[in-house]
N, C-alpha and C positions, 0 to 999 in steps of 0.2 A: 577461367571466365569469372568475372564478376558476379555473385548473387545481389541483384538489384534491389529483391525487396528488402537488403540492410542498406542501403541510400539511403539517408533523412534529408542534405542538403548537396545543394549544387555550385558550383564556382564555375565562371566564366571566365574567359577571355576575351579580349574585346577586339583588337587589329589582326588582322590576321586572321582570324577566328569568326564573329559573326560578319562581319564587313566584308569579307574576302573569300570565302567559304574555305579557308587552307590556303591559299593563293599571296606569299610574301609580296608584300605591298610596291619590293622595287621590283617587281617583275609585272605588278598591275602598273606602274608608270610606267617601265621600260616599253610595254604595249603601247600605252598611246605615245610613246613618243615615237614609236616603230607607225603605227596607223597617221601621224599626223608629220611624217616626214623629217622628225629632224635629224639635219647631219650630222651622225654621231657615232662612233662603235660602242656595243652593248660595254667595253670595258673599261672604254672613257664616262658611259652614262654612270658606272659601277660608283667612279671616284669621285661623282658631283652626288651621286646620291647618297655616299658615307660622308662628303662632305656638307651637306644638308643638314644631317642626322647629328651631326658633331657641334655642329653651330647650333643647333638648336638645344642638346644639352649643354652648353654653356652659357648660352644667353636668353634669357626667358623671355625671348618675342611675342611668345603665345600668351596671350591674356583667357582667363575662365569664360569669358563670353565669346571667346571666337568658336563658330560653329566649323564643322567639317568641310568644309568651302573655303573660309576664313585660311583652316592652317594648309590645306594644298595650295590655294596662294603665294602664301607663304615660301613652304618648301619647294614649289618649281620654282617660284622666282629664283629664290636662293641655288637650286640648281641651276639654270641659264646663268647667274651672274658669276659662278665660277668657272661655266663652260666658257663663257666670252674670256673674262679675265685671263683665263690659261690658254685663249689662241685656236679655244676649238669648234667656237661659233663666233661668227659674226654680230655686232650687234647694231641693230635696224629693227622696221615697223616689224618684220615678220617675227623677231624674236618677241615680243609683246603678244601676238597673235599664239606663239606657239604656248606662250605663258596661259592663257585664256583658253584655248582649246583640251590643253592637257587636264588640265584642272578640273574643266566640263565634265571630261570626260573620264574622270577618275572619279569626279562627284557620283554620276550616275552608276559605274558601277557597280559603286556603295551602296546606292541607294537599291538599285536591283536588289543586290547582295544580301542586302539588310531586308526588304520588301517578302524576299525569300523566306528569310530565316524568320519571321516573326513569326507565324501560326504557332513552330515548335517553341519557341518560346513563351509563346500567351499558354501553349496547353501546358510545358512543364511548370510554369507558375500557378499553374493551379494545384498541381499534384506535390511542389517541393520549393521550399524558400531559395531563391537565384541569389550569389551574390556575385558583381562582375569586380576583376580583379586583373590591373592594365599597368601596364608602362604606358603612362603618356602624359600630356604636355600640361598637365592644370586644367583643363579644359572637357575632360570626357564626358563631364555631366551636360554641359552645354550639347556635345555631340551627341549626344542620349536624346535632349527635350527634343533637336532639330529631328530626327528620328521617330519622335514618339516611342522611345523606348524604355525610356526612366521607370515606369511603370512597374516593369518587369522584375527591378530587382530590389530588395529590400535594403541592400547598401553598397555601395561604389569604395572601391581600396584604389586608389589612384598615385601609383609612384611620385609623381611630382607634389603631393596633398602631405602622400604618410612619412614622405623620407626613405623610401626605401626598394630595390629595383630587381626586379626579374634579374637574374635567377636567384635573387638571394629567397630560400624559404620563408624567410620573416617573413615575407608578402602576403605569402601563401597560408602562415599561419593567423596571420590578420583578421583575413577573408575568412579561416574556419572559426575566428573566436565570434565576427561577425556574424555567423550562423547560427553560433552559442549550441554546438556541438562537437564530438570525438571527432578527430581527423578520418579517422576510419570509417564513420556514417557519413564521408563528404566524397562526393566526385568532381574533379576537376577538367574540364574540356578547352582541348586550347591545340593551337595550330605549331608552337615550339616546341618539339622534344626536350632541345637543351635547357630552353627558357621559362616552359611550363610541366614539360612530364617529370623530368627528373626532378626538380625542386620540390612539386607536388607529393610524388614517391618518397623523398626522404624526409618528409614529414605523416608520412601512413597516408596519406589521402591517398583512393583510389583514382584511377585518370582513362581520359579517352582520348587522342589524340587525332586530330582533323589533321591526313597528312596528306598535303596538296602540294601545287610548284614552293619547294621551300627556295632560301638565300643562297644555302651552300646543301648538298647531304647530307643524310642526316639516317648511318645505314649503322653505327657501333654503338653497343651494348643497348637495344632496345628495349626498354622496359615496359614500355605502357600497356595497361590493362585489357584496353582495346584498341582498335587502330583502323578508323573506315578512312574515308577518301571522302563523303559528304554528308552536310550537317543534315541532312533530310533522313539519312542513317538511325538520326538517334529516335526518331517517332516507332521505330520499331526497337530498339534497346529499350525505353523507357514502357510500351507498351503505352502509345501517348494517341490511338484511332480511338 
């Protein structure tokens, strides 16, 4: 078990993590596409949603100002247009509909998600400097201000900004020089084993892992420090009533 009072700093994760409470992001769309009807099996939605993901790091569609609305846009459209293409939806008014519905409602989940998570992170910013620490699009500060969440953290390591991508440690080391602390005085919380415990661990940072519906399993060689199921968890780890 971790002795908490050696913490000085904290690192976050940002998808997956506060947004999601644990919950992989293609399984929060695969839901609303399951609630919003569209004809699809979960292993055809698999290969529009890696084919989203793929397009996206290749092509930098996402501009810094798009907010969290802006890039689910985005990515389901880019989902539907490979569904259609490949034969496996139709394309008509409804597909437009389902573009707009999913979106809504992957917005809002966020929004809950995030609405959730904030008390614990207004209180751990009082008690420990946050830094968040993301694979994503150029864009996460923007989805911070839409959130009102920027506040919270004293600096943003953003893969598409530093160069450099979950799971490579360098990330991770980034975030702790950003705290302008020993690896060792840092804990890192994050919803990836692969992507955030281990990289985290072999660089001494201590870790907690939020492990919710992940992508695939995620059951060999577990490492991490601690291991809840919700971020509402850590108000009693950090002793944060």
């Amino acid at each position: 078990m971790i002795d908490i009072s050696k913490i000085e700093g904290i690192i976050f994760d940002y998808g997956g993590t506060l947004d999601s409470n644990g919950k992989h992001w293609a399984e929060v769309l695969w839901e609303a596409y399951q609630d919003n009807k569209v004809p699809v099996e979960k292993i055809v939605f698999r290969e529009a949603y890696v084919y989203g993901e793929r397009y996206l790091a290749m092509h930098p569609i996402i501009e810094p100002q798009h907010t969290f609305k802006d890039l689910l846009v985005l990515k389901v459209d880019l989902q539907l247009k490979w569904l259609v293409e490949n034969g496996f939806l139709q394309k008509n008014d409804k597909t437009s509909c389902f573009s707009l519905a999913i979106s809504n409602q992957c917005y809002n989940f966020a929004a809950c998600a995030l609405k959730r998570a904030e008390p614990i992170l207004q209180k751990m910013s009082k008690k420990y400097p946050l830094v968040l620490v993301s694979n994503f699009y150029g864009n996460v500060e923007a989805v911070l201000e839409d959130f009102g969440l920027t506040k919270y953290f004293q600096e943003v390591v953003e893969s598409a900004v530093v160069g450099v991508r979950k799971p490579d440690p360098a990330i991770f080391a980034l975030g702790v020089k950003a705290l302008n602390l020993k690896a060792e005085q840092v804990i890192v919380i994050g919803d990836s084993h692969a992507k955030d415990i281990v990289p985290a661990t072999i660089i001494a940072c201590k870790t907690i892992w939020i492990k919710g519906i992940a992508w695939e399993e995620e059951t060999e060689d577990l490492t991490a420090d601690i291991i809840i199921t919700d971020i509402m968890e850590l108000s009693e780890i950090f002793n944060l009533e």
